[in-house]
C-alpha positions as a Markdown table, in Angstrom:
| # | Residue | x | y | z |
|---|---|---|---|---|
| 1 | Unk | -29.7 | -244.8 | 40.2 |
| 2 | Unk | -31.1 | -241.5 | 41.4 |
| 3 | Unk | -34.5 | -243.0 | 41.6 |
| 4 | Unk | -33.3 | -245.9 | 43.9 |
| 5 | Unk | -31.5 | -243.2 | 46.3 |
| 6 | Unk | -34.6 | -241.1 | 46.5 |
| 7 | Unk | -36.6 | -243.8 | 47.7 |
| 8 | Unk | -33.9 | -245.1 | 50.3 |
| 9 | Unk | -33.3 | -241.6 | 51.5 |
| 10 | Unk | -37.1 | -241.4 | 51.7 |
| 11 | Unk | -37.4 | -244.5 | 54.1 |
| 12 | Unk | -34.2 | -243.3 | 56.2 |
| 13 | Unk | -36.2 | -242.5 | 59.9 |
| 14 | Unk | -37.2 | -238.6 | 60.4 |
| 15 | Unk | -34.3 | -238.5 | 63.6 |
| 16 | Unk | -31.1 | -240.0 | 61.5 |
| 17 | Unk | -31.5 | -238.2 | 58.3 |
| 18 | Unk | -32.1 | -234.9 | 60.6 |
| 19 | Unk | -28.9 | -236.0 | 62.6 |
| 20 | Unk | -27.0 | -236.4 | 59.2 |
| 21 | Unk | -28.7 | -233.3 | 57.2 |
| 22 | Unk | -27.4 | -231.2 | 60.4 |
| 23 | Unk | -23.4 | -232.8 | 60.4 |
| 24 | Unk | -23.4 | -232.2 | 56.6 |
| 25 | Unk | -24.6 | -228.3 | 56.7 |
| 26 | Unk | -22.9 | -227.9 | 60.0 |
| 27 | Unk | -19.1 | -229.8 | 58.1 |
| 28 | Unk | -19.6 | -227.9 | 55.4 |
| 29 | Unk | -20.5 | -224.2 | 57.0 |
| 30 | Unk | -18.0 | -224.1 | 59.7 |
| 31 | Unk | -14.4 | -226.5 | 58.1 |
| 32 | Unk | -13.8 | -224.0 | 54.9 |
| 33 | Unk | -14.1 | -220.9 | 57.0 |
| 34 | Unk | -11.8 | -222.3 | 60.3 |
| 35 | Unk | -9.4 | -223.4 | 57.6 |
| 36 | Unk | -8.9 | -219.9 | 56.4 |
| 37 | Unk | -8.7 | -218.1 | 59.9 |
| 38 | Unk | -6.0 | -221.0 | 60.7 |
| 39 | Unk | -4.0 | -219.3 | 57.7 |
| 40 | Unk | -4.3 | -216.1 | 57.9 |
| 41 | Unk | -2.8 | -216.5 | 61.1 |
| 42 | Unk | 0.2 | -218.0 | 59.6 |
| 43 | Unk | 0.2 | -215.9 | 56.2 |
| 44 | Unk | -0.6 | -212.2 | 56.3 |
| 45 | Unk | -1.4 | -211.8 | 59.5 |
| 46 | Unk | -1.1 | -207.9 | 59.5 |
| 47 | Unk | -4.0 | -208.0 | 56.9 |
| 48 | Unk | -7.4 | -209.4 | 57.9 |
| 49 | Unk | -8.5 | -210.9 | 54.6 |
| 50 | Unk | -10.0 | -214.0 | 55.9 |
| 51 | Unk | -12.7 | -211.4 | 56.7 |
| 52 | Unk | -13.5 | -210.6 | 53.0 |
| 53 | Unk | -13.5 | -214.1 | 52.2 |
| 54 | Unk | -15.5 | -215.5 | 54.7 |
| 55 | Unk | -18.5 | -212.7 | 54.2 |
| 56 | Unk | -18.6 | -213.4 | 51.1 |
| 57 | Unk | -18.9 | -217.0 | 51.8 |
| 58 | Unk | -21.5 | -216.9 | 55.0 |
| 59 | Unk | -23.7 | -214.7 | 51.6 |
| 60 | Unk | -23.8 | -217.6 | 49.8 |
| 61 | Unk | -23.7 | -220.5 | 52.4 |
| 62 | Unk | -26.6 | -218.4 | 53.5 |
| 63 | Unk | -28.4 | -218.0 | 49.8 |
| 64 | Unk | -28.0 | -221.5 | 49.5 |
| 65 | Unk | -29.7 | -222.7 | 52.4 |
| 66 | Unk | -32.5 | -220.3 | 51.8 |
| 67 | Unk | -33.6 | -222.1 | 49.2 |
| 68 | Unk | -32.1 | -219.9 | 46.2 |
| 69 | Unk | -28.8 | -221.4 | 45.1 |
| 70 | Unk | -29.7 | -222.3 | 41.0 |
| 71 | Unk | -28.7 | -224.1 | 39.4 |
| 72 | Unk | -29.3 | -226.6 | 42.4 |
| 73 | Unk | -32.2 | -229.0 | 42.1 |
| 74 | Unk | -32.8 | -228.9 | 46.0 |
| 75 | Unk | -34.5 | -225.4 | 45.8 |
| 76 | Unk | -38.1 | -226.2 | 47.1 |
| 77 | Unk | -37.0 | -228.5 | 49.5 |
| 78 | Unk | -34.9 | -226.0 | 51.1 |
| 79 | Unk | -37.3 | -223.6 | 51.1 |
| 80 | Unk | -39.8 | -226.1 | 52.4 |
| 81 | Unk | -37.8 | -226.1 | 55.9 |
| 82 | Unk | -37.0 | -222.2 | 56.5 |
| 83 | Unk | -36.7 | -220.8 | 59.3 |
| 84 | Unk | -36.3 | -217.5 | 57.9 |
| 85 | Unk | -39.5 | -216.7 | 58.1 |
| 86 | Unk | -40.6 | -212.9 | 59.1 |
| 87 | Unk | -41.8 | -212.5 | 62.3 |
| 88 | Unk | -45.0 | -211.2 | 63.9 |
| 89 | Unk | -44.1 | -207.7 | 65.1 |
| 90 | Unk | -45.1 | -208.9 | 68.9 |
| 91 | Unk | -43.5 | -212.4 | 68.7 |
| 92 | Unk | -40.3 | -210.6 | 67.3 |
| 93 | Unk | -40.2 | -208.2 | 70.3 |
| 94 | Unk | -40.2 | -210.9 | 73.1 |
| 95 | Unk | -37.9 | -212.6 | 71.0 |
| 96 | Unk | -35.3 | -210.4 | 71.2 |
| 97 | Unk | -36.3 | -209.7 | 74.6 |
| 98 | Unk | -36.3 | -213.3 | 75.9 |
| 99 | Unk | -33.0 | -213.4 | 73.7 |
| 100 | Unk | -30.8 | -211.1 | 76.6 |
| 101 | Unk | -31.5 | -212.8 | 79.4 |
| 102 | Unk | -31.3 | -216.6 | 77.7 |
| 103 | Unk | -27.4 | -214.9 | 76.4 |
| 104 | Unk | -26.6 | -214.1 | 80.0 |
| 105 | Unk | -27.8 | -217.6 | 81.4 |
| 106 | Unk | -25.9 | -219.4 | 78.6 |
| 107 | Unk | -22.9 | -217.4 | 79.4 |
| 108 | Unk | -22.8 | -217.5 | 83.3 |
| 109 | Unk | -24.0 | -221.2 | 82.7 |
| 110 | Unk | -20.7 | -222.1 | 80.5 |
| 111 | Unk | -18.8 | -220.7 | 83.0 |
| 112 | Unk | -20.0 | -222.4 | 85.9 |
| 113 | Unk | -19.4 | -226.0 | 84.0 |
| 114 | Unk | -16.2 | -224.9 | 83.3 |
| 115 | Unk | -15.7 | -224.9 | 87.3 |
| 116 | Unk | -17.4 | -228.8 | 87.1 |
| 117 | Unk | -13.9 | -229.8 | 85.8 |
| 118 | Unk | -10.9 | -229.4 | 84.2 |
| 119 | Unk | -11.2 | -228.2 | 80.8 |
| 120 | Unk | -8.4 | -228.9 | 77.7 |
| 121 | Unk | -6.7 | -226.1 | 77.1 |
| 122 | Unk | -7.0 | -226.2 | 72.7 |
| 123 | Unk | -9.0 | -223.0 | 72.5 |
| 124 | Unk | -6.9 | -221.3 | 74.8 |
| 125 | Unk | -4.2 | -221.8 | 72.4 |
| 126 | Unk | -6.1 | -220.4 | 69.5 |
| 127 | Unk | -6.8 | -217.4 | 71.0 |
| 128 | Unk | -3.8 | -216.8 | 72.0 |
| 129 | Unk | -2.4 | -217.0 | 68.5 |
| 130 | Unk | -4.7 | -214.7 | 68.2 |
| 131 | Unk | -3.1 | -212.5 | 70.4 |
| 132 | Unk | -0.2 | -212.6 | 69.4 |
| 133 | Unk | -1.0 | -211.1 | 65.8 |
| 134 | Unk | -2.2 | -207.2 | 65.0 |
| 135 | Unk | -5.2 | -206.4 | 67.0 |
| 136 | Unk | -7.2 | -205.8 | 64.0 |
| 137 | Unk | -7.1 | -209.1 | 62.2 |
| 138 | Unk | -7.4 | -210.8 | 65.3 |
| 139 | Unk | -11.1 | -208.7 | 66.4 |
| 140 | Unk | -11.7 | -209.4 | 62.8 |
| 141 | Unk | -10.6 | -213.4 | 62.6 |
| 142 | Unk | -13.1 | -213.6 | 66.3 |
| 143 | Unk | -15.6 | -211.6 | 64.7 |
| 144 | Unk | -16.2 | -214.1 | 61.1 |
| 145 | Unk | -15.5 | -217.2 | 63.3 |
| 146 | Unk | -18.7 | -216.2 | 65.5 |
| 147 | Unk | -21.0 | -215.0 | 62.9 |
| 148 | Unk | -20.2 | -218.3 | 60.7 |
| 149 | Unk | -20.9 | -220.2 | 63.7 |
| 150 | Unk | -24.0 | -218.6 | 64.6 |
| 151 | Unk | -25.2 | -219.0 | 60.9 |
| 152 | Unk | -24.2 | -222.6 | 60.7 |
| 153 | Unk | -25.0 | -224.1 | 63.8 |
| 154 | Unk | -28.4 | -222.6 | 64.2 |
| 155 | Unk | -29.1 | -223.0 | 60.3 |
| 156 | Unk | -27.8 | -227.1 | 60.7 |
| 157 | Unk | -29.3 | -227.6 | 64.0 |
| 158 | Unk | -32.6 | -225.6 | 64.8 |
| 159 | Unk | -33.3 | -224.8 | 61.0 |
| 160 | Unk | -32.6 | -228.5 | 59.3 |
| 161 | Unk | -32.5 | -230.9 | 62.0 |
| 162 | Unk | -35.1 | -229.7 | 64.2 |
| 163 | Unk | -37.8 | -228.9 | 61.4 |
| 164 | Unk | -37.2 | -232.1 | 59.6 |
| 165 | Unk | -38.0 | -234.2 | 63.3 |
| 166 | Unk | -40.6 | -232.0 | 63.9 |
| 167 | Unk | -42.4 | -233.9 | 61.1 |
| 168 | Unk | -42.6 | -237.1 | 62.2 |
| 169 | Unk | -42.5 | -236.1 | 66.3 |
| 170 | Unk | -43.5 | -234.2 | 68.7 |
| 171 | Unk | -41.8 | -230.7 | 69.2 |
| 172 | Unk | -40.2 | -231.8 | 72.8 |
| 173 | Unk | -38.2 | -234.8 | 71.0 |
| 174 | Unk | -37.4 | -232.9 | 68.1 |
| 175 | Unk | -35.5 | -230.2 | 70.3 |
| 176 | Unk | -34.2 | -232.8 | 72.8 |
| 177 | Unk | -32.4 | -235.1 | 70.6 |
| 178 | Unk | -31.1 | -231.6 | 68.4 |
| 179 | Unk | -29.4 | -230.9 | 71.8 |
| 180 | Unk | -28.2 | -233.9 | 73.3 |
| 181 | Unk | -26.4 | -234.3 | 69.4 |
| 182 | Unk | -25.3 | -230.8 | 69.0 |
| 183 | Unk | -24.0 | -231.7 | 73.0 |
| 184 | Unk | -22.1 | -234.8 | 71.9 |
| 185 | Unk | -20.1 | -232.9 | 68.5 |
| 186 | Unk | -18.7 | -229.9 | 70.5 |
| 187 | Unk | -16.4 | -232.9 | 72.3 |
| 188 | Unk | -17.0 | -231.2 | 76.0 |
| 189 | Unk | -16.1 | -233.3 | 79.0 |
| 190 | Unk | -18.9 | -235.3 | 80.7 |
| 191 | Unk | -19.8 | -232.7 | 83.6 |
| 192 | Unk | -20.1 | -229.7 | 81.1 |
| 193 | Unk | -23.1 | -231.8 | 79.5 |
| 194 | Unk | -26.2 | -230.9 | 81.2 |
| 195 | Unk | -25.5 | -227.4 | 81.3 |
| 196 | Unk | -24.9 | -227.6 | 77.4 |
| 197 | Unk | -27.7 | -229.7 | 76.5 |
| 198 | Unk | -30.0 | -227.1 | 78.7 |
| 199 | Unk | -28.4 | -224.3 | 76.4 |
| 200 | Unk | -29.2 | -226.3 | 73.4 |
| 201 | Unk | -32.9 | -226.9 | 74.4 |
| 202 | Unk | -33.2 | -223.0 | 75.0 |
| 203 | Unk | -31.7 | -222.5 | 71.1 |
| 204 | Unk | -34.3 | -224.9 | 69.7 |
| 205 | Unk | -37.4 | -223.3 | 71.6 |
| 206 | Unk | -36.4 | -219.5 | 70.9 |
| 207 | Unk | -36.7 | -221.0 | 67.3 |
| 208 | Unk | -39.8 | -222.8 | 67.6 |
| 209 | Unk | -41.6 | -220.0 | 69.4 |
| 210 | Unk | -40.4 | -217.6 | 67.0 |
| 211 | Unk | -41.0 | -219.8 | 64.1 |
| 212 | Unk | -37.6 | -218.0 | 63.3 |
| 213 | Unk | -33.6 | -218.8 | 63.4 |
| 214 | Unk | -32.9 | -214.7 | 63.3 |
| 215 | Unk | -33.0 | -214.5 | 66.7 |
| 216 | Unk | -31.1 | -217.6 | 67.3 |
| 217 | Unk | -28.5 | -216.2 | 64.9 |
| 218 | Unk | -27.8 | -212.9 | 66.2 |
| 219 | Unk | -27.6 | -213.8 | 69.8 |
| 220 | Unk | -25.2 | -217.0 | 69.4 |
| 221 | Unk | -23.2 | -214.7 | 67.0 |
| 222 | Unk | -22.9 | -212.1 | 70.0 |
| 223 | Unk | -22.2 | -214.7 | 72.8 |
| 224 | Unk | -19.2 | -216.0 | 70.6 |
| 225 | Unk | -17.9 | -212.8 | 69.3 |
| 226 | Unk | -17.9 | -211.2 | 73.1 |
| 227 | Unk | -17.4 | -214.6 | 74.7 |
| 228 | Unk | -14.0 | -215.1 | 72.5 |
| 229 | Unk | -12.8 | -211.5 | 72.3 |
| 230 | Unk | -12.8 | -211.7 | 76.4 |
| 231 | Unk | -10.9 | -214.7 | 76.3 |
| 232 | Unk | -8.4 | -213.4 | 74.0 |
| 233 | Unk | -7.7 | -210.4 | 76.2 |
| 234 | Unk | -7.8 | -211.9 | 79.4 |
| 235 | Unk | -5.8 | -215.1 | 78.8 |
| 236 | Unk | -4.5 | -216.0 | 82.0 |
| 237 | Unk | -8.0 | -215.9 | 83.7 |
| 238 | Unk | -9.4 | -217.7 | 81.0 |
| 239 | Unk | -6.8 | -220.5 | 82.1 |
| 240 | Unk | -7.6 | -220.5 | 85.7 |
| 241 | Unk | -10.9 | -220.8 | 85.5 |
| 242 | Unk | -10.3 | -223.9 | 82.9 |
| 243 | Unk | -8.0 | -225.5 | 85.7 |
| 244 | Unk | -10.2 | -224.5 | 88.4 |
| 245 | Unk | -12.0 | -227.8 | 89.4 |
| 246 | Unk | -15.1 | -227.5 | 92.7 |
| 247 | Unk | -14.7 | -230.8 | 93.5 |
| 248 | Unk | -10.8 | -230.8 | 94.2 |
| 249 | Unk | -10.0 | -226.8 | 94.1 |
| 250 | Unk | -13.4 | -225.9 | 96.7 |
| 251 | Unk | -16.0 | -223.6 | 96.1 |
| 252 | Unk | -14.8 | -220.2 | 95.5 |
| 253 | Unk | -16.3 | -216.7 | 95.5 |
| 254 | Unk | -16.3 | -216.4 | 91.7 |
| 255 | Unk | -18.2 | -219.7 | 91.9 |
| 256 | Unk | -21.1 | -218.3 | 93.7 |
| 257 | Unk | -21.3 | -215.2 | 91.7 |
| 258 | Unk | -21.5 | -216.4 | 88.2 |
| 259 | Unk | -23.9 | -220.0 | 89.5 |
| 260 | Unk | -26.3 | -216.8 | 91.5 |
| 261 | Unk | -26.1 | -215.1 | 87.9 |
| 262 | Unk | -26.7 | -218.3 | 86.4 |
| 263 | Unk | -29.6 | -219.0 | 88.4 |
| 264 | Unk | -31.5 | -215.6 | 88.5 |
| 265 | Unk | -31.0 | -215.1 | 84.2 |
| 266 | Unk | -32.3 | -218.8 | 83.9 |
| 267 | Unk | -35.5 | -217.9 | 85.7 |
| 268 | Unk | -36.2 | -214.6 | 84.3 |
| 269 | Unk | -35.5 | -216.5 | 80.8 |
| 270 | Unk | -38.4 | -219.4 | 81.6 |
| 271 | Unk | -40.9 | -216.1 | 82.2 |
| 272 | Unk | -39.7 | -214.7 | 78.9 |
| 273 | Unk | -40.0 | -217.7 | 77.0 |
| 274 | Unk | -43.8 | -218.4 | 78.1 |
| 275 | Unk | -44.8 | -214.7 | 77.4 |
| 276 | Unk | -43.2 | -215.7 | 73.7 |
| 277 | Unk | -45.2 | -218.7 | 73.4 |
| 278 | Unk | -48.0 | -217.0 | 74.4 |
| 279 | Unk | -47.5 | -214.2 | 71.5 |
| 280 | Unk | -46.4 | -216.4 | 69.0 |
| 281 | Unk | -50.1 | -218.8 | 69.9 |
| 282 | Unk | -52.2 | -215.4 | 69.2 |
């Protein structure tokens, strides 16, 4: 029986069982640990210990995925598509350095299809549950929720998916149809797409370039963490930019700012990004 999966498994294209490798990793990462912020919320709020809990389980999600994990049979294949992998001193430099200006584009970018059209309003409520427990366990609950994220969506996406396409096709495809699926989970309204899929596309070549998901990891985990600790402080904004809508509302001043931002990070980014590719080719 385990020889007859093996072999279907084995004929299942390069793109579906990357597409299905990534909704596993990313189901199993990210549910457990949402689950226990959800309830903390309700039960203890004035005590953080969703925190301990889900530390201890990014250390193992992370030590499985690594390729360590006995007494797992998987071990060598895991290991096989790492993207842990240590980094040339130069190519880890522009890395990190293409990193802040690719954080600021993704950011202003998100903002500015928020503007597209109106947004629903369900993460709006969970932060503000947030806010309405002790500071402390809600910076904490903010804090796990982006590091698991950043863990799990660039370990699923650019570390699994991606390197397991990359096999059977070319780099471009492998990155485009990561994004256009890690695009269609997230559940955003049609507008918001091409500016997602764009920030998806930039995830998958800081990986590539880097030959790394570190990177990846730490920025995404930084974007969340500020990205949700400003929306729980600053609620009602959050809200009227949500409901703010271009195409019925008009172009406002904020508009302009944050698209000029936008614009100006997404350019120095493309500059950044060659000088990496041209470190990581030496």
């Amino acid at each position: 029986m385990k020889n007859i999966f093996i072999k279907t498994w084995n004929k299942v294209p390069a793109i579906i069982k990357g597409i299905l490798i990534g909704l596993t990793v990313q189901v199993i990462g990210v549910m457990p640990l949402f689950f226990l912020i959800q309830k903390n919320i309700e039960f203890l709020p004035t005590i953080p210990w969703a925190l301990a809990i889900g530390l201890i389980y990014t250390w193992l999600f992370w030590s499985f995925v690594s390729g360590k994990g006995k007494p797992f049979p998987t071990s060598a294949s895991r290991q096989r598509f790492s993207r842990s992998n240590n980094i040339k001193p130069n190519v880890k430099k522009w890395a990190y350095i293409s990193g802040i200006p690719f954080s600021i584009t993704l950011i202003a970018f998100g903002l500015v299809g928020y503007f597209l059209t109106e947004v629903p309003l369900h993460q709006v409520q969970l932060l503000s549950a947030l806010k309405s427990i002790p500071m402390l366990t809600g910076i904490s609950l903010i804090f796990i929720a982006a590091l698991i994220t950043g863990f799990v969506e660039e370990t699923a996406w650019r570390w699994y998916a991606q390197k397991i396409i990359e096999e059977r096709h070319s780099v471009f495809i492998s990155i485009s149809v990561v994004a256009i699926v890690f695009t269609i989970i997230h559940f955003l309204p049609l507008p918001v797409w091409p500016l997602f899929i764009l920030g998806s596309l930039g995830w998958g070549y800081l990986a590539y370039f880097s030959n790394s998901i570190i990177p990846g990891i730490i920025f995404h985990t930084i974007i969340d963490f500020v990205g949700f600790l400003w929306g729980m402080q600053n609620i009602e904004k959050l809200e009227a930019i949500l409901k703010h809508n271009i195409f019925i509302d008009g172009v406002n001043q904020q508009f302009i700012i944050i698209a000029s931002v936008a614009l100006t990070f997404a350019i120095i980014t493309v500059f950044s990004f060659k000088r990496l590719k041209l470190e990581m080719a030496q």
